[in-house]
C-alpha positions, 0 to 999 in steps of 0.5 A: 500500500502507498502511504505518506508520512506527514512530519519526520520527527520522532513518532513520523520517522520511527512510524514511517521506517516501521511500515516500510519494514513490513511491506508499503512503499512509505513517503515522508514528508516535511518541509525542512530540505535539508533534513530530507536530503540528510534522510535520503542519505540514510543520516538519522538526526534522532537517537533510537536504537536500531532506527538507523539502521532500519532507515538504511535497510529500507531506503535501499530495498526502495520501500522508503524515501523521503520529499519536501513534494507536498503535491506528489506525496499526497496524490499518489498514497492513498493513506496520509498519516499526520505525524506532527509535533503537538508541544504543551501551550503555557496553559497546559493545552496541547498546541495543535496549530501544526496538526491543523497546518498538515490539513490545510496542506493535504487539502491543498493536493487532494484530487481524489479519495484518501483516508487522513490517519491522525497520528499525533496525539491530539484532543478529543474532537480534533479529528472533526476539525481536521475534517472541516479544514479539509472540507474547506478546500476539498468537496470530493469524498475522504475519512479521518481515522485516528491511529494514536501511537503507543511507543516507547523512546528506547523502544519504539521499533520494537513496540511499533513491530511488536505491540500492545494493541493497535487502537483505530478510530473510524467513524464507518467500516470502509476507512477502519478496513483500510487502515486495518489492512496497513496493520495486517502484518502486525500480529496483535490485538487490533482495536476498532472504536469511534474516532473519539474513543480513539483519541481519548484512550491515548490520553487515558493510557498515559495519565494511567501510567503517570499516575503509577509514577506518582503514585509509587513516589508517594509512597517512597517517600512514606517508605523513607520516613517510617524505614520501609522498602519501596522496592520490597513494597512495589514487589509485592504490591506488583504480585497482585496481577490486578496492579502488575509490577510495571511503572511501580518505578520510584524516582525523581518522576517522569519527564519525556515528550508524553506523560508531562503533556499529555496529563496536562492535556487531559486535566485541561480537556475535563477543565473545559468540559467542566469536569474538576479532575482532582486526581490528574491535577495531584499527579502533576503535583506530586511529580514536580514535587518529587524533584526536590526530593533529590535535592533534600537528600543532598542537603542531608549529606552536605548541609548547605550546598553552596559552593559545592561540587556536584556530579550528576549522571544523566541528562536524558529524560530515560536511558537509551534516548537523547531527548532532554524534554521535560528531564527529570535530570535538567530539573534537578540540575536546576534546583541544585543550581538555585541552592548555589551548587556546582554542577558537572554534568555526563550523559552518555548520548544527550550532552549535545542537547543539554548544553543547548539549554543548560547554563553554568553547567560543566558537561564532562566526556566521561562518568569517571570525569563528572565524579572527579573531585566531587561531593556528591554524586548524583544518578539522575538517569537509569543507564546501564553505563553508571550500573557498571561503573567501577565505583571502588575508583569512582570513590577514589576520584571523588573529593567526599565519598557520598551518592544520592541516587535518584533512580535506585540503580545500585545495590544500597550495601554495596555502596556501603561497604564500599564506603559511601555514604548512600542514599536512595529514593525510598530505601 
């Protein structure tokens, strides 16, 4: 099947790869040349494991190029995917104004039937609106699908090629047919509701989760004042097949280019259809709440902080991805910045984008580096690197042995007997 891709950004290029992996000839568009240009020659500009090379693998089988041609993608596929960015706005609201430029566009080119499958994570009710722009340059026949995107960063190829579910939101039977035939190769539970529904399980999922997030936190903070372990209780709590061990995670909190927007997106959906959503707007407190945490924890060793050297490990907002959007890591950095602390920073893929926004932070080339001659160490991103660090030299490189490890990697005894003074999140 001929499909376009819309937006060649995380969700677009990871979309659009994976549907050239399993058989279509697979379009992408955007309006940047010089990003397509680099995309045709196999240069990927984001950091997936694996993505690359799949981009090779199916630019050269044919399956896959990439065009600024609006006219063309859109005449020639009969299924065009919107897959544009829809950032937080300053009130909270997701900003939809590039989902609505991509109609505009495809309205522009249409000449004959197409299904317009909405990719981006959007409000309730988007779907009709994109349908009116459409309708306001195009007479002839098209549906809008929503097919909401469930990818990990980390992981996206492998949730895209071996998912969940697959969730369409189809208002008749002849466009939920036709994006069901782009997802026959996939072999899981396909989900057919209204469009709607559709949109609102992608809101719906990911609050669920941030609210397991939240949830855990707040009870590891009750762990650390009546001396329990929040590991020891999120496994138990996890046997009960009714709550399941997954994002039972304590930490400094979420962070990423979903959960933070995507809560707030929905508590502001229930807020303009005059539903008081008292449990989202908790969520959203408790995990910004929870980056303090980290810096209590230093206080605790170190008394004040001014003026004191600070190593922190992690820039990304999780292991195995760059992205620094919403980072717990870049927060925590700031609030240790405003106690009057200096920060040397390492990130094993993310320091690039971090300097774009970090100030007065020194970004090392190591983790052996970032420790050298600090007081404190903190670990603000679950990569495996700092798991595997050699923290018997670590502590020889550092100026006072002590580590607050905000993401509860290492084993606590270990690092006791090893001689650091260790505290974690809830343990």
């Amino acid at each position: 099947m001929k499909i376009t891709m819309i937006g060649v950004g995380y969700v677009g290029l990871v979309t659009g790869t994976c549907l050239a992996e399993i058989g279509h000839q697979v379009v992408c568009l955007n309006t940047d040349k010089k990003k397509s240009a680099r995309l045709q020659k196999g240069k990927v500009h984001i950091y997936e494991p694996g993505l690359d090379k799949l981009v090779q693998k199916n630019l050269k089988a044919g399956r896959l190029r990439f065009t600024t041609d609006y006219a063309a993608a859109i005449r020639d596929s009969l299924i065009v995917f919107i897959a544009v960015g829809t950032p937080s706005r300053p009130d909270g609201q997701a900003e939809l104004k590039y989902v609505f430029q991509a109609a505009e566009s495809i309205s522009q080119h249409m000449i004959d039937y197409k299904v317009i499958v909405n990719k981006s994570t959007v409000p309730v009710g988007t779907g009709e609106k994109v349908k009116e722009i459409i309708q306001r340059k195009y007479s002839g026949r098209f549906d809008v699908v929503s097919c909401p995107e469930f990818l990990r960063e980390g992981s996206a190829v492998t949730d895209f090629l071996r998912p969940d579910r697959v969730v369409i939101g189809a208002n008749n039977k002849k466009s939920a047919n036709l994006v069901l035939d782009v997802f026959k190769p996939i072999r899981t539970k396909k989900l057919v509701t209204n469009l709607k529904s559709a949109e609102l399980i992608k809101y719906a999922s990911n609050a669920f989760l941030a609210t397991k997030i939240s949830f855990i936190n707040e009870i590891s903070n009750i762990c650390d004042l009546v001396g329990a372990d929040v590991e020891e209780v999120a496994y138990g709590m996890g046997l009960d097949k009714r709550i399941g061990t997954s994002f039972l995670k304590a930490g400094v909190g979420y962070g990423g280019s979903c959960f933070p927007k995507d809560v707030s997106a929905l508590e502001q959906i229930a807020g303009f259809n005059g539903y008081d959503f008292k449990l989202l707007k908790a969520v959203i407190r408790v995990n910004n709440n929870q980056r303090s945490v980290v810096v209590k924890k230093a206080k605790k060793l170190l008394g004040s902080l001014r003026g004191k050297r600070i190593g922190v490990l992690g820039l990304a907002f999780k292991n195995n991805t760059d992205d620094i959007r919403e980072s717990a890591a870049i927060d925590v950095i700031r609030l240790l910045q405003k106690e009057g602390a200096r920060v040397t920073a390492y990130d094993p893929v993310a320091s690039k984008r971090a300097k774009e926004v970090l100030r007065r932070v020194k970004l090392a080339g190591s983790a052996y580096q970032a420790c050298q001659d600090a007081e404190l160490v903190v670990i603000a991103t679950e990569w495996q690197e700092f798991q595997k660090l050699d923290w018997r030299k670590v502590k020889n490189l550092m100026r006072v042995p002590q580590v607050v490890d905000g993401r509860n990697i290492l084993d606590q005894n270990t690092m006791r007997k090893l001689g650091f003074h260790y505290l974690s999140i809830g343990r």
